[in-house]
Residue frames relative to the residue before (quaternion, step in Angstrom):
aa qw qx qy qz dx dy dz
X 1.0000 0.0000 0.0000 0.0000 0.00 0.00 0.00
X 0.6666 0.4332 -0.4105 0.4466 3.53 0.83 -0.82
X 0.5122 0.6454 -0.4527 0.3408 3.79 0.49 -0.51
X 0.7911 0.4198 -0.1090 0.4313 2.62 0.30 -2.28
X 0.5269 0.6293 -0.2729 0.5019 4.00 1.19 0.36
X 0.8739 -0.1767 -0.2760 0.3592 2.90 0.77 -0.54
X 0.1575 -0.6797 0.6352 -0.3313 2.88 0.61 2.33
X 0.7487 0.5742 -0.1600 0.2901 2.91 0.39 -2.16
X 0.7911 0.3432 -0.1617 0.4798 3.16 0.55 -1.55
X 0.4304 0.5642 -0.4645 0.5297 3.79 1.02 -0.60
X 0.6429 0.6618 -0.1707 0.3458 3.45 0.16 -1.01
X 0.8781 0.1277 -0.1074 0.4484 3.00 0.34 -1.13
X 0.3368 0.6763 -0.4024 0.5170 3.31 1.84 0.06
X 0.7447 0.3770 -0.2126 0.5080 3.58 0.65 -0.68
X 0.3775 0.7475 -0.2644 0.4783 3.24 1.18 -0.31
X 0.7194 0.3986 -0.0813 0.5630 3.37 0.68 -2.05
X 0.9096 0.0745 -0.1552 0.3782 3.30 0.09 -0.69
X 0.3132 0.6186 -0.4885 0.5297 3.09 0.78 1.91
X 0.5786 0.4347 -0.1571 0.6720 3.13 1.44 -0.95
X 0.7559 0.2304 -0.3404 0.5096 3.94 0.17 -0.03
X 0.5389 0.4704 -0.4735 0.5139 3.41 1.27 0.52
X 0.4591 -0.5781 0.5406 0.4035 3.57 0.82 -0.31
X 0.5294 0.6747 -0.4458 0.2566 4.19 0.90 -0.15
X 0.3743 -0.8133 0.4220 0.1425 3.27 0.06 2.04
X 0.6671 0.5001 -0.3317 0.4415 3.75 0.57 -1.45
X 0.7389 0.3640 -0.3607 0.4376 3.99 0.29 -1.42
X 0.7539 0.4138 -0.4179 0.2928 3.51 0.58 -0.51
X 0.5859 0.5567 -0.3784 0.4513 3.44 1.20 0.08
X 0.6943 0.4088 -0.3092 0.5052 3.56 0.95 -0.48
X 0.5298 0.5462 -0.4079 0.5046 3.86 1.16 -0.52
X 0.7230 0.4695 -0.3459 0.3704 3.47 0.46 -1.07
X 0.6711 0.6522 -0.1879 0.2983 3.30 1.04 -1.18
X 0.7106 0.4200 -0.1189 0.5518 3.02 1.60 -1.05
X 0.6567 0.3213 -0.4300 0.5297 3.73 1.25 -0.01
X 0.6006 0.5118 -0.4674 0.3986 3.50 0.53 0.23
X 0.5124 0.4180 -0.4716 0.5834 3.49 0.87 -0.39
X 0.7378 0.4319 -0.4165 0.3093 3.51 -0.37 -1.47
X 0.5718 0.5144 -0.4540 0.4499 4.21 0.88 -0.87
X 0.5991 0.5882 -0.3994 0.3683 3.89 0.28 -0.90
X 0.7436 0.2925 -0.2165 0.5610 3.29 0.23 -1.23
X 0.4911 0.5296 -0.4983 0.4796 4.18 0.93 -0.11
X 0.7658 0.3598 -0.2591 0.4658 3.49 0.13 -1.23
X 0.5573 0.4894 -0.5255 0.4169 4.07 0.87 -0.64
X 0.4325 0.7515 -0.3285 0.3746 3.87 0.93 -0.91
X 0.7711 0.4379 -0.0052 0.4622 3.12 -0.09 -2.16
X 0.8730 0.1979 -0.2246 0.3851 3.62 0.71 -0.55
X 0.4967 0.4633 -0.5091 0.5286 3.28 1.47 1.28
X 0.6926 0.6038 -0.2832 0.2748 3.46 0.94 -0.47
X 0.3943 -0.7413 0.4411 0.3171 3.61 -0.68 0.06
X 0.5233 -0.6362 0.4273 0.3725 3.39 -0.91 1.86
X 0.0150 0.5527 -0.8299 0.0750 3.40 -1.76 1.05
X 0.6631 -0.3932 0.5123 0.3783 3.17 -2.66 0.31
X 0.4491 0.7957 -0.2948 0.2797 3.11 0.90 -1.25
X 0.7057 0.4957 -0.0868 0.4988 3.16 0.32 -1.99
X 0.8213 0.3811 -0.1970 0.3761 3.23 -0.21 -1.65
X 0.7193 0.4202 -0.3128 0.4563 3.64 1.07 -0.72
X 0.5751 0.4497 -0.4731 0.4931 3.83 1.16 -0.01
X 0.6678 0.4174 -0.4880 0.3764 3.49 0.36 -0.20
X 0.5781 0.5680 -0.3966 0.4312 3.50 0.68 -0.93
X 0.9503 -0.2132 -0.1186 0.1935 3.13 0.25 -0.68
X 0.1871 -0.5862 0.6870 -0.3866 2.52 0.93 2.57
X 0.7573 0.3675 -0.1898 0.5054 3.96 -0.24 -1.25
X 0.5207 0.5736 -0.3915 0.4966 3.59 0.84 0.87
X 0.9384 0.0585 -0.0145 0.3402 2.46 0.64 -1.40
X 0.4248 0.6479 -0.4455 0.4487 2.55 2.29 0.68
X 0.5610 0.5478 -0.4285 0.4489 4.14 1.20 -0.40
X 0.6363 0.4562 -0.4399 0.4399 3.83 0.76 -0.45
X 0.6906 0.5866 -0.2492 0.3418 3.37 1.07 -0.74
X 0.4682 0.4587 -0.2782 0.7021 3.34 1.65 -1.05
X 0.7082 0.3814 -0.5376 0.2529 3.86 -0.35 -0.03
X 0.5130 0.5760 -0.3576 0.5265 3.79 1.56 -0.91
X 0.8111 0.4080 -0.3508 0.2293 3.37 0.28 -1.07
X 0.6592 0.6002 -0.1806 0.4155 3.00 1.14 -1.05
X 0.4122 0.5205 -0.4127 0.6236 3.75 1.77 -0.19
X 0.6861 0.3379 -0.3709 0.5268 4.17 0.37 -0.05
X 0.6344 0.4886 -0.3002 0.5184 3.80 0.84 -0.41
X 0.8564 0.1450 -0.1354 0.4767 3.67 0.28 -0.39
């Protein structure tokens, strides 16, 4: 879960500030790929049994996946 977080959030950090750049192509492929990647996040989550575990890799997967989408995305735009 933490991984696959901060894909997500890396992602969608870049996402955002593609879209306030006006950068048609990255925001279409960024979006595309965290929406697929959430489906198969949420199929996951709703076969599994609730742990700390779980709940604390995603949180902060999506920590440290928005700090991460901010570095990267300073090389992307």
């Amino acid at each position: 879960m933490f991984s696959i977080q901060i894909i997500n959030y890396c992602l969608i950090t870049i996402n955002y500030r593609a879209v306030a750049q006006g950068n048609y192509l990255l925001t279409g492929v960024s979006d595309f790929i965290f929406a697929s990647l959430n489906f198969f996040v949420i199929k996951k989550i709703a076969k599994s049994d609730d742990t700390i575990h779980q709940w604390l890799g995603y949180s902060l997967g999506g920590v440290v996946g928005a700090l991460l989408g901010i570095y990267v995305s300073k090389f992307l735009l």
